[in-house]
C-alpha positions, 0 to 999 in steps of 0.5 A, spaced: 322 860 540 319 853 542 325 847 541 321 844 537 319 850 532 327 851 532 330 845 530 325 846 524 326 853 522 334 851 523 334 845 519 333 849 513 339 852 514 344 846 515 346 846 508 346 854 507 353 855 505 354 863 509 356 866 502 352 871 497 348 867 492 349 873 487 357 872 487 357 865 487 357 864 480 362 860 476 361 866 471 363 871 475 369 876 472 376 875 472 379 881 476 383 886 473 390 886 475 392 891 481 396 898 480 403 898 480 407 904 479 403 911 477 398 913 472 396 919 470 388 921 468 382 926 467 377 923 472 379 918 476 374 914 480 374 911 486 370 906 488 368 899 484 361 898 485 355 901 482 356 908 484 364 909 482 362 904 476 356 908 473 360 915 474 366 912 470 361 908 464 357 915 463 363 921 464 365 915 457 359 916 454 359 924 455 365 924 452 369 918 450 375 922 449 376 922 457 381 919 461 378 915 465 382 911 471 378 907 476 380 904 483 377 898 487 380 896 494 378 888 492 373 886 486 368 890 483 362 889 485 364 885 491 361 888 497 354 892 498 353 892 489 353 884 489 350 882 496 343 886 496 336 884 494 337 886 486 330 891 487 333 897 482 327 902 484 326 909 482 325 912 487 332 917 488 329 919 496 328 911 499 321 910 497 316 917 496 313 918 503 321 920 505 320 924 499 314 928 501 317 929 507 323 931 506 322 934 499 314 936 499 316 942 494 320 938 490 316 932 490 314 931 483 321 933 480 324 928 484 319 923 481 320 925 475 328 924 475 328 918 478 323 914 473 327 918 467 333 915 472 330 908 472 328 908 464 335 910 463 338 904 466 333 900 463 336 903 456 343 901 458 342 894 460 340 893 452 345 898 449 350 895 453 347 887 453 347 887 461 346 881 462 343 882 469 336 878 469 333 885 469 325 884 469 320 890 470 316 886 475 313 893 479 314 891 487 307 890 492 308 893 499 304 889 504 300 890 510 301 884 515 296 887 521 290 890 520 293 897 522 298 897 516 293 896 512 289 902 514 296 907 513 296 904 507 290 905 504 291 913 508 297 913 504 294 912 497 288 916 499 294 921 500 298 919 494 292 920 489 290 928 492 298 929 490 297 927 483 303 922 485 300 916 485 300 914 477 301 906 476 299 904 483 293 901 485 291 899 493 289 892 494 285 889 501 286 883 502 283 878 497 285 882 492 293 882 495 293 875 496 291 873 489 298 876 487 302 872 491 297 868 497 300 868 505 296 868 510 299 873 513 297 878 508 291 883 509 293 888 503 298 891 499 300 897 495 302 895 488 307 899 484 307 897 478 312 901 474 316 904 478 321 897 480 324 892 477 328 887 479 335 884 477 341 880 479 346 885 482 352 882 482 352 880 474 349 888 473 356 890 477 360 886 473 356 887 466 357 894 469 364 893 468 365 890 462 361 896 459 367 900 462 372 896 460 369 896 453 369 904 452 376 905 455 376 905 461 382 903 466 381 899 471 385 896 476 382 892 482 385 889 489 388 898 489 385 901 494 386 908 494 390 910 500 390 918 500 388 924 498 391 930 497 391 936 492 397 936 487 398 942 481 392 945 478 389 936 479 390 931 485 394 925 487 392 918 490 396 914 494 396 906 492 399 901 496 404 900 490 403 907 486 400 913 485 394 917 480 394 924 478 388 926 476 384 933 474 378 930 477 376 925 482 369 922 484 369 918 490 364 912 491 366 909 496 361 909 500 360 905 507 368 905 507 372 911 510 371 917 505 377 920 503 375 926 504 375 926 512 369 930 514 364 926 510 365 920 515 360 923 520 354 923 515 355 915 515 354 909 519 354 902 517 348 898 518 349 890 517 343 887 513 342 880 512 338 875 507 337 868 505 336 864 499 331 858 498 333 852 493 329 853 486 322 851 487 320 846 483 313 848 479 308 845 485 311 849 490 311 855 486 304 854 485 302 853 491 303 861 493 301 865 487 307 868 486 305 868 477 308 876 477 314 876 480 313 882 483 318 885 488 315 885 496 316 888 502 312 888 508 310 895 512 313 894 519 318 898 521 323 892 522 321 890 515 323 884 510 324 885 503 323 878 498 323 876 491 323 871 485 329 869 481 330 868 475 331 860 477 325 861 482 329 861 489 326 867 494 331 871 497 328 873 503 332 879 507 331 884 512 328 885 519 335 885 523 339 892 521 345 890 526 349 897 528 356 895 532 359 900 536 364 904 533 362 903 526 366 898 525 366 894 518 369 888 518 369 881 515 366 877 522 360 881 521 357 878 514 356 872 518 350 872 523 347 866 524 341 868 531 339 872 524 339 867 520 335 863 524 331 868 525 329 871 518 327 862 517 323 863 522 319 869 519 320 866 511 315 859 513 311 863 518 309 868 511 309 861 507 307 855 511 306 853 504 313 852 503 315 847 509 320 842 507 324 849 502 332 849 504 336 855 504 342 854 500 345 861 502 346 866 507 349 871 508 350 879 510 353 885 508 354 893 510 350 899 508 351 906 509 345 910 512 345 916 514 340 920 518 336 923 511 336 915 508 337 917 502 343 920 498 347 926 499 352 929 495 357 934 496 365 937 493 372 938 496 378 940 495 376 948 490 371 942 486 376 938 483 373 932 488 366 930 488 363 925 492 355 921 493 354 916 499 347 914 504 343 911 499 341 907 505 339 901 501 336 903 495 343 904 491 341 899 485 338 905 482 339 911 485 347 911 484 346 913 477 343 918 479 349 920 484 353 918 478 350 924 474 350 929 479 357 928 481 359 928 475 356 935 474 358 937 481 366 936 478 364 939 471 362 945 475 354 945 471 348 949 474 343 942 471 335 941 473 340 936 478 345 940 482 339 945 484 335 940 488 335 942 495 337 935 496 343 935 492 345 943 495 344 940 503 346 934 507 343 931 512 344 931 519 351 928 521 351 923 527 354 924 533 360 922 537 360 915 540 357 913 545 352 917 543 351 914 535 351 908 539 346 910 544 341 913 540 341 909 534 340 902 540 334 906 543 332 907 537 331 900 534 328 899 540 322 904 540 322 902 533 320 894 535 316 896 540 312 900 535 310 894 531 309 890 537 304 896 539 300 897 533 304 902 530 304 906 536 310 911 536 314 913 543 316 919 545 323 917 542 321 916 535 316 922 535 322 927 538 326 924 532 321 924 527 320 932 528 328 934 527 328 929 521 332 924 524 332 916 524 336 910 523 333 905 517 336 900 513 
């Protein structure tokens, strides 16, 4: 990087402040008091983000006469549900061509629960008046080398032959960047029903709400501590008391799981993103952007970016940091070689927009597992179940986990529980050093590929023939 291209590209950055855009709203929620003494419940879940949040709303409204506790270690919604990019997709197996690879025979019942998924959240946010900025807005991938936009063209073609390309459309070049104009675009492949895009803190937080208002108890900064069995139920630890339930769901997802044996499925992967300053009417002009489509670019090291509802872009992605140990911790939302980096990828897709200010950086953990996408399970004779490895495709996805483990704890054969992907797991990760090793030569074949016109490695190949990856 040139010093003179730097100064540029940092200087966009100098009053970037390194918190979540999301989360820095004077409308965020007061918390709810911790737990003191000791509860008794029917179900009690633990986790205070979309996962944990959607399984005790819907176990209210399967039943409004359950006891519901709920237990969050900081503030809902403070951890990956407020610090992601707001695309709420319906696809429940991280885009469809994981799907079809995983789950050929399967396939078109996923796609048909995860549009059915979509639609109900879409119901939920006017039932519960969410006020989450939520917009129906489609997402466009992008090819940004000629390569990519010949596998995006033989992706579609593919699509189309499965009977699985309903509301999409393959555009060339001229036809992607009539939707949103970057000199780096050579062409794209429009979904147009199957995202919408929302403000993720202020859905978490209208999540919370919505279960506050249904009779849900919940109690923030209590992290549950243990998990053990106690009668016919269970009991969790607090650091000033205790819960007896008949039930748990577990939604914790990238933090360490209660049930000691599902750590291995997960490693955490540190992602990063930026936020511009509300473009004024000429700059948004200037790129096209009238739609307000979600985007992705189609490298393997990819970036994902969108509008607000205030016209900033958030532009996220590209780097997936893994720290060896899986070690999650505080010093690691903050990462400034990536910021510096991502701004000089953004005015490289919009030199249009030399001159923008970020006003926001920052990072966040998110738990990937070997499949990249979720899997589910119960322990302790069925009266705990559990959902994790959404890999970053949690907005929507965790209502989907939310029914299924709500099934699981209710013992019911549903359309859901009989899915090879929610009877299977996916491969653990290994013991370190080897998780390290393998997921650091792993990033590293995957830039090579992208520096080599998609060419996959030996490496890659291997790991695409035994259903392996590292993703974020």
């Amino acid at each position: 990087m040139a010093p003179s291209a730097m100064t540029r590209w940092t200087t966009s950055l100098s009053e970037a402040q390194p918190v979540p855009y999301w989360l820095d709203d004077p409308g965020r929620p007061h918390p709810e008091p911790a737990l003191t003494g000791a509860e008794t419940c029917d179900l009690l879940v633990v986790g205070g983000g979309y996962s944990g949040l959607w399984t005790a709303l819907i176990a209210k409204e399967r039943d409004p006469q359950r006891d519901v506790v709920l237990l969050e270690g900081r503030e809902a919604g403070w951890a990956a549900s407020g610090r992601n990019g707001g695309f709420c997709a319906a696809s429940l197996t991280h885009g469809l061509a994981n799907g079809v690879a995983r789950w050929p025979d399967e396939i078109h019942k996923l796609q048909e629960l995860g549009a059915r998924n979509l639609h109900e959240i879409e119901k939920a946010v006017a039932r519960h008046s969410l006020d989450c900025d939520f917009e129906r807005t489609g997402e466009i991938d992008v090819a940004t080398e000629t390569y990519q936009a010949f596998e995006l063209r033989d992706w579609y073609e593919e699509t189309v032959r499965r009977g699985l390309a309903e509301d999409t459309e393959f555009l060339d070049a001229e036809a992607v960047r009539e939707q949103v104009d970057s000199p780096t675009f050579v062409a794209g492949l429009y979904d147009r029903r199957g995202v919408a895009l929302v403000h993720p803190a202020k859905l978490a937080w209208g999540l919370k709400r919505a279960c506050l208002r249904l009779g849900v108890r919940i109690y923030e900064h209590t992290p549950a501590l243990t998990l053990k069995p106690y009668g016919a139920g269970m009991a969790v630890r607090t650091p000033y008391g205790r819960v007896r339930a008949r039930r748990v769901a577990l939604g914790t997802n990238i933090f360490p799981n209660l049930v000691k044996r599902v750590r291995s499925y997960t490693v955490p992967v540190y992602d990063y993103a930026l936020m511009t300053e509300p473009l004024s009417p000429d700059r948004l002009a200037s790129i096209g952007w009238s739609r307000r489509q979600g985007l992705g670019d189609s490298a393997n090291q990819f970036h994902y970016f969108r509008l607000s509802a205030d016209n900033r872009i958030l532009w996220g992605g590209y780097d997936a940091i893994y720290s060896y140990g899986g070690r999650v911790r505080a010093e690691y939302d903050d990462r400034p070689e990536t910021y510096a980096k991502l701004a000089e990828h953004f005015f490289g897709c919009f030199p249009q927009l030399e001159g923008v200010r970020f006003t926001h950086a920052w990072g966040g953990a998110i738990d990937t597992c070997s499949r990249f996408s979720a899997f589910f399970g119960t322990a302790y004779r069925e009266r705990v179940a559990y959902a994790a490895g959404y890999t970053g495709l949690g907005v929507g996805a965790t209502r989907f986990g939310a029914e299924v483990m709500l099934d699981l704890l209710a013992g019911e054969r549903t359309e859901r529980t009989e899915l090879e992907m929610v009877r299977k797991k996916p491969l653990p990760f290994p013991p370190e050093p080897f998780a390290w090793t393998g997921i650091a030569l792993t990033k590293w074949s995957l830039a090579r590929a992208d520096a080599h016109g998609g060419r996959r490695n030996l490496w890659l190949k291997t790991m695409d023939r035994l259903g392996l990856g590292f993703d974020s």
